[in-house]
N, C-alpha and C positions, 0 to 999 in steps of 0.2 A: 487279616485273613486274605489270603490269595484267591482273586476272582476267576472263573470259570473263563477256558479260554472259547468254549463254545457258545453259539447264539441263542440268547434267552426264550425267544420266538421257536425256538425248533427243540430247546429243552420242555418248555411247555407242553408243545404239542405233544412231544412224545409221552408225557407223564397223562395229559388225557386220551391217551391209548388205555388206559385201567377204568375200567366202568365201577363207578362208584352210584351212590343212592346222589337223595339230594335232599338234603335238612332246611327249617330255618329254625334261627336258633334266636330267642327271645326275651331280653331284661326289661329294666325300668331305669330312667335317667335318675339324676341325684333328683332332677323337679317332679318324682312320679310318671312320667312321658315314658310309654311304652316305646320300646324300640325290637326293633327287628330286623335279620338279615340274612339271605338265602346262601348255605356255606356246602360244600359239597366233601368238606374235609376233615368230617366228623367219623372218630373211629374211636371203639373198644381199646380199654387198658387192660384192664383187671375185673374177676371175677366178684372174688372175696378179699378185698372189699370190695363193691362194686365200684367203678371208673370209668368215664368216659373222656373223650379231648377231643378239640378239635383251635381251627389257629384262624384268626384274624389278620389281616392288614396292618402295618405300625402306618399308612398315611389314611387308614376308613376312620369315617367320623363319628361311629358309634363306638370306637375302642373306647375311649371315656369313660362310657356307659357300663361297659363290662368289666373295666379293671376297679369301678368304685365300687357295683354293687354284687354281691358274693352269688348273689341267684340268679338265675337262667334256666330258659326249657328249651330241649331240644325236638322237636316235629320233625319225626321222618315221614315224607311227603308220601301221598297216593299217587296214583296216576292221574286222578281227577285234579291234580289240584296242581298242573302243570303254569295256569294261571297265576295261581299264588306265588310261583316259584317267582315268575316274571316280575309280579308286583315289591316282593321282598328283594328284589336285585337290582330295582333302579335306587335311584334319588329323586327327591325333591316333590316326593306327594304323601297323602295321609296312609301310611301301609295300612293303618287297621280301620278305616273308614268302614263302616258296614260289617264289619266283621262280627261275628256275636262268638263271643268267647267262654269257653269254661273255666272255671272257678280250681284251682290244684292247690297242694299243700304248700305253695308261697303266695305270695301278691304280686306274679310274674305272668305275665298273658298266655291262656292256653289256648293252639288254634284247634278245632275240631277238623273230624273227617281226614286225620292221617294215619299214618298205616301204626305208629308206634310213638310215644313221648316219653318223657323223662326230665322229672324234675332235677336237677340239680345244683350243687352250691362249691363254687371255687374249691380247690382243695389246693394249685399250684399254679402261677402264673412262669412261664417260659419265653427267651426270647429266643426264636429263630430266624435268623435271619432277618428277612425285610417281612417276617410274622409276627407276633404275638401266639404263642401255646398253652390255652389253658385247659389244663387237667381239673375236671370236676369229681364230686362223690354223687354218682347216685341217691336222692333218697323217696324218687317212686317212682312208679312206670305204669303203662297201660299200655296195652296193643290190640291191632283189630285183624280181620283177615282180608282187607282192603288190600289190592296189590300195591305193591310200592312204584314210586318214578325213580328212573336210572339216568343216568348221565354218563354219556359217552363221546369222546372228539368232539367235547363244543355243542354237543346233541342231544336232546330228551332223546329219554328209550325205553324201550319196555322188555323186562328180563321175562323169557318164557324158560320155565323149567326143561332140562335135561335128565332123566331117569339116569342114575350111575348105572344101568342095564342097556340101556340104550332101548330104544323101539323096534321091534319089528317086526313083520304083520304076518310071516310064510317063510318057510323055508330056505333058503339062502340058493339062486338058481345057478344051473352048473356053466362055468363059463361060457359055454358056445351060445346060452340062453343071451340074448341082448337084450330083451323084453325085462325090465328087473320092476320092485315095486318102489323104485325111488324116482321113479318116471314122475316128474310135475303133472302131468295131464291124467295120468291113471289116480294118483293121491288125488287132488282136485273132484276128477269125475267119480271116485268112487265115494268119498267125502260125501259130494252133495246127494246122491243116489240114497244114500246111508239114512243123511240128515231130513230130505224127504218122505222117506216111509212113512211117519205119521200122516206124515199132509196128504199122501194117497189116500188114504184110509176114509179123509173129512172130506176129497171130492168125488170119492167114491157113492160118498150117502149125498154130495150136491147135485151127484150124475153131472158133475163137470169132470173134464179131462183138463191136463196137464197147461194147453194152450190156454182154454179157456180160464182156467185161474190164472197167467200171465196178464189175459185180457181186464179180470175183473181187480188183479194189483194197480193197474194203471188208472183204470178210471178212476181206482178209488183217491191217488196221488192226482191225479188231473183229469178234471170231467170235461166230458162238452169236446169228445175229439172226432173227428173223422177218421174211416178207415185207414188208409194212407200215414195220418199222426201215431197211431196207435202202433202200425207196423214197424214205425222209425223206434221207437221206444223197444220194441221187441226183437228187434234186429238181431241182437245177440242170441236166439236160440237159436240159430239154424232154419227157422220155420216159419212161414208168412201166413198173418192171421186172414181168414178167405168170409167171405159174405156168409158162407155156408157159416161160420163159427158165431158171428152176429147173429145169425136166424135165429140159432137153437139158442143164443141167452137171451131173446128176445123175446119165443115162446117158454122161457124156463121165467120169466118174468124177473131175470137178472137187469137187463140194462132196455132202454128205449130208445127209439129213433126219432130227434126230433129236426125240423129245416131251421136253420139258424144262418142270418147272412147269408143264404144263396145256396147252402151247403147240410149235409146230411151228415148231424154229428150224436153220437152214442153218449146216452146220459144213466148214470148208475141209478138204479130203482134204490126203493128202501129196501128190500129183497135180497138185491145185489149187494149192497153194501154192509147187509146182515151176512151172510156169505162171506162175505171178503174180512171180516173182522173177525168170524171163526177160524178163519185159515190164518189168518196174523195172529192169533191167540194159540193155536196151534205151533204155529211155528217159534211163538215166544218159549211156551213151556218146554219145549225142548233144547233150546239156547241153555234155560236155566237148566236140567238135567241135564247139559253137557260142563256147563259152570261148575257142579256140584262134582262130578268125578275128574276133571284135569284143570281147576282152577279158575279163577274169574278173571285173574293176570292173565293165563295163557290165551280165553278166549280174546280178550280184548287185543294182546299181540296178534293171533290170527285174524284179527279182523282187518288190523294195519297191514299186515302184510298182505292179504287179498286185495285192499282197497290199493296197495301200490302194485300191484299183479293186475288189475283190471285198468289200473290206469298206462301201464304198461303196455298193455294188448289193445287199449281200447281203438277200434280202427274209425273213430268220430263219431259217435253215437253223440244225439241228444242229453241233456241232463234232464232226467226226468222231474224234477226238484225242482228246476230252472222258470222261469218265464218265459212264453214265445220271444218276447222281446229280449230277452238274456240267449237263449238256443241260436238266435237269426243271429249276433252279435257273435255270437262264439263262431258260427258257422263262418263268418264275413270274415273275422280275422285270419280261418286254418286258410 
């Protein structure tokens, strides 16, 4: 057979231009030893009968494993379980170490918390090329509405749904209009506007405004700050938290002033932090309400993509998350 006169490294790549899932697919050695292996080049045959295939390595070391024994499961992966993927794609450790596994219609290891399985049993082994092709028969499945993990160019990914309608929120504006509604900054601000209205509602009955629940998210992530810490953390609204905004959660018996080291630093009450956990319980249940009509994949994409949107824009802010001693480190190195 006449070899390809172009570079295998650039054949590659361009074939992981096609965003596929990502499986592992799972037998038993001739000694009983579960094996397992993360494949991403698992695809549909046939209906009726039911079929599936996907192809192997002729130099991987579990091909043994799967040309002696007729059974295998295939685990099409979550997004959560982008860890697994990693574990099932090296060598040379216990893949199923801690693993607690389901019980299926063979004596073939089933992983839990994936998006879809599939027991099946040999039906055609294939050689391609420098692969191995085995076409299996279906003979059971399960699925869950977990979103699935994707693979793209070398890269986990996260497919977010596309309506064959496409979206779109108004009217289609007349050319001269510049102002459209695919403005990143209008989507975004209108977004969050949107997504707050419940939460108005709970600091309405706190008689706290908008600032001040910024103030009492903070403390509740990191106590014991001074004013000046507090403002670094909220720098991103636009808005600088004032003595005046301390007073009133102070006589709202939100947060206290106590002298610590030399310094005048704001401590969440029980009060405050009863407050602060209705507004996070708030704002939880609306997460799931938005889960429930455009998906739990989609949310979890929007969130990667904000979380790279904010780190994109982010002009040095603090990690709130962070330790002083991690913040001062980060700060020493920009």
């Amino acid at each position: 057979m006449a070899k390809a006169s172009f570079d295998p490294q650039e054949f590659r790549s361009a074939l992981s231009t096609f965003t596929t899932g990502v499986t592992i697919i799972t037998t038993r050695a001739e000694n009983g030893d579960p094996v397992g292996i993360t494949a991403n080049s698992f695809n549909s045959v046939s209906l009726n009968p039911p079929m599936v295939l996907w192809s192997l390595d002729k130099s991987a070391m579990s091909l043994p494993a799967f040309t002696s024994n007729k059974h295998w499961n295939v685990h099409i992966l979550s997004v959560e379980q982008e860890a697994l993927s990693g574990r099932f794609a090296s060598r040379g450790e216990d893949k199923f170490k801690g693993l607690e596994l389901d019980t299926g219609i063979n004596n073939i290891p089933l992983l839990k918390n994936c998006t879809a399985r599939f027991n099946c049993r040999t039906a055609f082994i294939y050689e391609g090329g420098d692969h191995m092709i085995f076409v299996g028969e279906v003979l059971g499945f399960d699925k869950s509405e977990r979103p699935p993990l994707a693979f793209q160019s070398g890269q986990y990914a996260l497919a977010a749904r596309k309506p064959r309608e496409g979206v779109q929120l108004g009217a289609t504006p007349p050319p001269e209009c510049s102002y459209t509604e695919d403005l990143l900054g209008y989507l975004a601000g209108r977004a969050h506007f949107q997504l707050v209205a419940a939460l108005q509602n709970v600091l309405k009955t706190q008689q706290l405004n908008e600032q001040q629940f910024f103030i009492l998210s903070v403390l509740s992530i990191q106590d014991s700050l001074t004013i000046e810490e507090i403002n670094t953390f909220v720098d991103y609204t636009g808005g600088a938290v004032t003595l005046e905004d301390m007073a009133a959660l102070e006589e709202q018996d939100y947060v206290v002033l106590v002298k610590k080291n030399g310094s005048s630093r704001y401590v969440l009450t029980a009060n405050g932090r009863e407050a602060s956990l209705k507004q996070i319980a708030v704002a939880k249940a609306v997460e799931e309400q938005i889960a429930d009509q455009i998906g739990a994949g989609d949310v979890e994409a929007l969130k990667i993509l904000f979380k790279r949107l904010i780190k994109a824009t982010d002009p040095g802010l603090p990690d709130l998350w962070a330790t002083k001693e991690e913040n001062d480190a980060k700060k020493t190195a920009s």
